[in-house]
N, C-alpha and C positions, 0 to 999 in steps of 0.2 A: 579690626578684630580678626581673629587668626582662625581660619575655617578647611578643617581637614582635608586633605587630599582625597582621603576616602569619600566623605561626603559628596565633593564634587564630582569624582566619577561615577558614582552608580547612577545619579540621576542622568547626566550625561548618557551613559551607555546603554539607558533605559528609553532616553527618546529618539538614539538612533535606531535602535531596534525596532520600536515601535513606527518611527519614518519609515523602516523599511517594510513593515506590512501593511501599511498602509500603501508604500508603494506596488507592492506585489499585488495588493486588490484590485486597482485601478488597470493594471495591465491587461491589456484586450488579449482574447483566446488566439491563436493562429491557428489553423489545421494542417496537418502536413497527410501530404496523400500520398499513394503507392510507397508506404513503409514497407523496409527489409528488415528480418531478424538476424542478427549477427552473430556466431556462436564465439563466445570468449569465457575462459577459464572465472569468471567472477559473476558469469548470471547468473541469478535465481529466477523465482518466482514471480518477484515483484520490482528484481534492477537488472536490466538487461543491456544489452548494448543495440542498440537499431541504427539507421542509415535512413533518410531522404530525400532522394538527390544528392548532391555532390559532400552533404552536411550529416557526420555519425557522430552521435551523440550516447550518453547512458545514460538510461531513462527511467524513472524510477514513479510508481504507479500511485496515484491517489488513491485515496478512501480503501487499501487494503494491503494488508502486512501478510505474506508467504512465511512457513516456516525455515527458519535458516537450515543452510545444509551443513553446517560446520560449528565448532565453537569458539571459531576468533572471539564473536560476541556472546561472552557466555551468559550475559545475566539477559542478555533479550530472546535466547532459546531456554533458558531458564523462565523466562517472563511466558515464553509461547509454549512452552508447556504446560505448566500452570494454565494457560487458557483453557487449553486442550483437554487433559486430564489426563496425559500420556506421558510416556518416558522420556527423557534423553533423547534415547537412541530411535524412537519412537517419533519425536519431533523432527530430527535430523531424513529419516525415510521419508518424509512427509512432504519435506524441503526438496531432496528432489523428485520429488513426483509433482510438486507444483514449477520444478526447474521444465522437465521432462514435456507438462502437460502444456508450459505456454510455447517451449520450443515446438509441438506440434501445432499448437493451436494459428502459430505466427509465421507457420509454412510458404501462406500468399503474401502477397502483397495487402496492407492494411494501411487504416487511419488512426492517427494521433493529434491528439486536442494538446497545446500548450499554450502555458502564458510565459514558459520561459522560466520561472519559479525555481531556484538551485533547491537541492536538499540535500541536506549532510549527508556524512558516509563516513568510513575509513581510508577510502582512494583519494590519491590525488587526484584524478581527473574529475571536475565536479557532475553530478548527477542533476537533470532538470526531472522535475514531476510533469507527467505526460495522464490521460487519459486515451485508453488505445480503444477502440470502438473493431470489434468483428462482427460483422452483420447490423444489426440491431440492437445486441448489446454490448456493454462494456467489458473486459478484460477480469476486472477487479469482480463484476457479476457472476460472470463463469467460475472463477475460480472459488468466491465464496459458496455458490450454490452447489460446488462439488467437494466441498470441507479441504481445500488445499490452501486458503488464506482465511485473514479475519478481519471485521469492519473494523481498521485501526488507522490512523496516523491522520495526515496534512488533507483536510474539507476544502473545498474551495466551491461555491455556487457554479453551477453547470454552463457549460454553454449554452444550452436549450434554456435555461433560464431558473431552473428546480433550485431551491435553495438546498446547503447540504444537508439540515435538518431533517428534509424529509426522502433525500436521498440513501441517507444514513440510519435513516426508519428503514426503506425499504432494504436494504442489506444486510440488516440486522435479523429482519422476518427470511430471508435467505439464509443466513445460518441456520437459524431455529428450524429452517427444514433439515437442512443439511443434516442435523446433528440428530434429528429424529429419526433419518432415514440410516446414520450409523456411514457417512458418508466421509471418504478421504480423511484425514488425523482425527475425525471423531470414530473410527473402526471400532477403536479399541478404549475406545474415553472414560474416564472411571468420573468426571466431573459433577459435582450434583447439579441435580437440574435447576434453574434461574425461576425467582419468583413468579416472573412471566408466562414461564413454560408451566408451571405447575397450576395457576390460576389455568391457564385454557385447556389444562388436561380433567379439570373438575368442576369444569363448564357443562 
């Protein structure tokens, strides 16, 4: 009996994919200690380039999406705007000041949490998802709690053990300040306020 090519491949392509997240769960954390920040023409907020010893990589941030500084990718500063409730041009300032604020912030030497995990991009050179840890908190913390990124993109259970569920709760109550306080791309935010916000304002 004669069975489509088509048929055969999606399902195919569907359990490779799926092997491979399944692969990428199973992978154990590394930590890499006395990171360096590298300054190169394509970091942002959230994909940067760093160094560990003898191994530089681009590194690209879980649990939080920076505003882009550019419009290569028009429809995901288009996307981050809309989040925002701001401009254009408005998003792109935003972008680099989350560029600006992690090049300060990654002046010392730091730690970085991976499992090695690639994540797309437009470069060739491919991007691994990192959690960077300054002090206490994480990377992706700072920058939400200062309105220069948003709880968006690739979860993964912590190394401490927190699932992202509730990781992603508490990130999200980090924006919700942020945005109250009128902080980093929400300055100027025209967005209406979130069902959420409105219940514990009439609490």
């Amino acid at each position: 009996m004669f069975i489509s090519t088509r048929r055969l491949i999606v399902p195919f392509l569907f359990a490779v994919l799926a092997g491979q997240v399944v692969a990428a769960d199973k992978r154990e954390w590394v930590t890499l200690t006395d990171c360096q920040y590298i300054d190169a023409p394509d970091n942002d907020g959230d994909s940067f380039r760093i160094r560990s010893g003898d191994k530089g990589f681009v590194a690209r941030l879980y649990y939080a999406d920076a505003p882009e500084t550019n419009l290569k990718r028009g429809e995901r500063t288009h996307e981050q705007a809309l989040h925002f409730g701001i401009t254009l041009d408005e998003t792109m300032k935003a972008g680099e000041k989350a560029k600006e604020r992690v090049r300060q912030l990654l002046q010392k030497p730091f730690l970085a949490q991976t499992r090695w995990a690639t994540a797309g991009g437009q470069g060739v050179e491919p991007r691994y998802y990192v959690i960077v840890m300054i002090g206490e908190k994480s990377l992706a913390e700072i920058l939400i709690s200062e309105g220069l990124a948003w709880p968006k993109g690739i979860a993964a259970k912590l190394p401490s053990g927190e699932k992202s569920k509730d990781y992603m709760r508490r990130l999200s109550d980090l924006e919700a300040e942020a945005r109250e306080k009128k902080l980093g791309a929400w300055a100027t935010s025209t967005a209406p306020k979130t069902e959420s916000e409105t219940r514990t304002e009439s609490k």
